[in-house]
N, C-alpha and C positions, 0 to 999 in steps of 0.2 A: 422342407429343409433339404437344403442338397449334402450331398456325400461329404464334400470337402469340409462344409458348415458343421455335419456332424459331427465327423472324426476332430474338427478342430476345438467342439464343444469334449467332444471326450476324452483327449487330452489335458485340455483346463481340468475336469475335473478329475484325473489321477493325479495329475500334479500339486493339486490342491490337497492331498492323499502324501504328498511327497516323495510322489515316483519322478526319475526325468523323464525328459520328452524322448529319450533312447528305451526308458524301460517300459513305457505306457505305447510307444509302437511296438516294442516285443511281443506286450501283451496282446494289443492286438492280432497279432501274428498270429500268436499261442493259440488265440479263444478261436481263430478263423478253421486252425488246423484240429481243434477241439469240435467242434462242431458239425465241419465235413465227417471225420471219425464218427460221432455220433449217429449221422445220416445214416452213414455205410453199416454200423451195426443193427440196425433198424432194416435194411434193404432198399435195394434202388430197383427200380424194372422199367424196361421198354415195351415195345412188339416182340422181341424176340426171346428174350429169358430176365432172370432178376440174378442180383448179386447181392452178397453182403458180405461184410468180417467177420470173422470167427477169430477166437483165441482158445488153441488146444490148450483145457486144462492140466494136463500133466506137463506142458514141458512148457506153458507159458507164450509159444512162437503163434503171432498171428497171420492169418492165411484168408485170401478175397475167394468165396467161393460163387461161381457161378450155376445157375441151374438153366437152360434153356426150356422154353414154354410145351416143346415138341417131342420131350424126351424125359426120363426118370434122372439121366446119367447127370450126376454134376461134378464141374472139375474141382480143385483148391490148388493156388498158387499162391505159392508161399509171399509173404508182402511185407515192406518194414513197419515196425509199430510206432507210428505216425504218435498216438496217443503220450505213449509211455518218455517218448525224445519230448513231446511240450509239457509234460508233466514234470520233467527234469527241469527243462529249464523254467517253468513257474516256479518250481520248488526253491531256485537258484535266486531269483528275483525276491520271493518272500525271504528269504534267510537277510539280506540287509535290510529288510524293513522291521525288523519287531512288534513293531505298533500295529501291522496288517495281518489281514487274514484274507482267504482266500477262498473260493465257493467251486467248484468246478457241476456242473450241472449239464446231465449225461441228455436229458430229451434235447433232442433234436428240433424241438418245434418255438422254442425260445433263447434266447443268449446262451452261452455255454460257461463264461465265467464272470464272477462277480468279485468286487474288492469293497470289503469293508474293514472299518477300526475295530482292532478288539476290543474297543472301549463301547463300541455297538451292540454288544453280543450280549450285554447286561445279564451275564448268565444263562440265556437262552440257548438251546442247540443252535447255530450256522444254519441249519437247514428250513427253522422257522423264520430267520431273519434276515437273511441272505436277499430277499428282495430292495430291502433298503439300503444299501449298499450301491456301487457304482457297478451297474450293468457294463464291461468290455465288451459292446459288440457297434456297430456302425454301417 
């Protein structure tokens, strides 16, 4: 299936959820910028050193730390919290929906968010259920 076919199939299915075709490209935004986050907390590495995100527990402010392969020394430069801005605006997107919920799922190795009906959750934690629901990723 090509890219276009997907994302045109994953739109049908938010919409069909009764999000617009403005809110269900948000979301894909959201889950894109959810995911890359994800990766970076996890770590990235080349030849030359590895990086990841950190978020200082006391004051909340997230920072890209570098470590090179050649050396102990590693830097932290302070960096925007990419996470915390599409959790806002997911949060913004749910609030006119009622009837939705919403999964955000931190590993990195699969979708990062998911949209189901409350009426799915038949009681269940989100977190057992949240597969059945319409995976945002493309």
């Amino acid at each position: 299936m090509t890219k276009a076919k997907a994302r045109f199939h994953l739109y049908a299915r938010l919409q069909a959820l009764g999000l617009s075709y403005d809110e269900a490209d948000q979301l894909r935004r959201i889950e894109m910028t959810l995911q890359r986050w994800g990766e970076l907390e996890c770590g990235d590495s080349d030849n030359y050193g590895s990086q990841h995100v950190e978020r200082d527990e006391t004051t909340g402010k997230t920072f890209l730390v570098y470590q090179p392969h050649t050396s102990n020394e590693r830097s932290r430069t302070p960096i925007p919290d990419r996470e915390g801005g599409a959790l806002k605006r997911l949060a913004k997107i749910m609030a006119a929906h009622p009837g939705l919920v919403s999964y955000h799922q931190s590993d990195p190795r699969g979708c990062a968010l998911y949209i189901l009906r409350k009426s799915d959750l038949n009681g269940s934690p989100i977190d057992q259920v949240y597969p059945n629901g319409v995976a945002v990723c493309s």
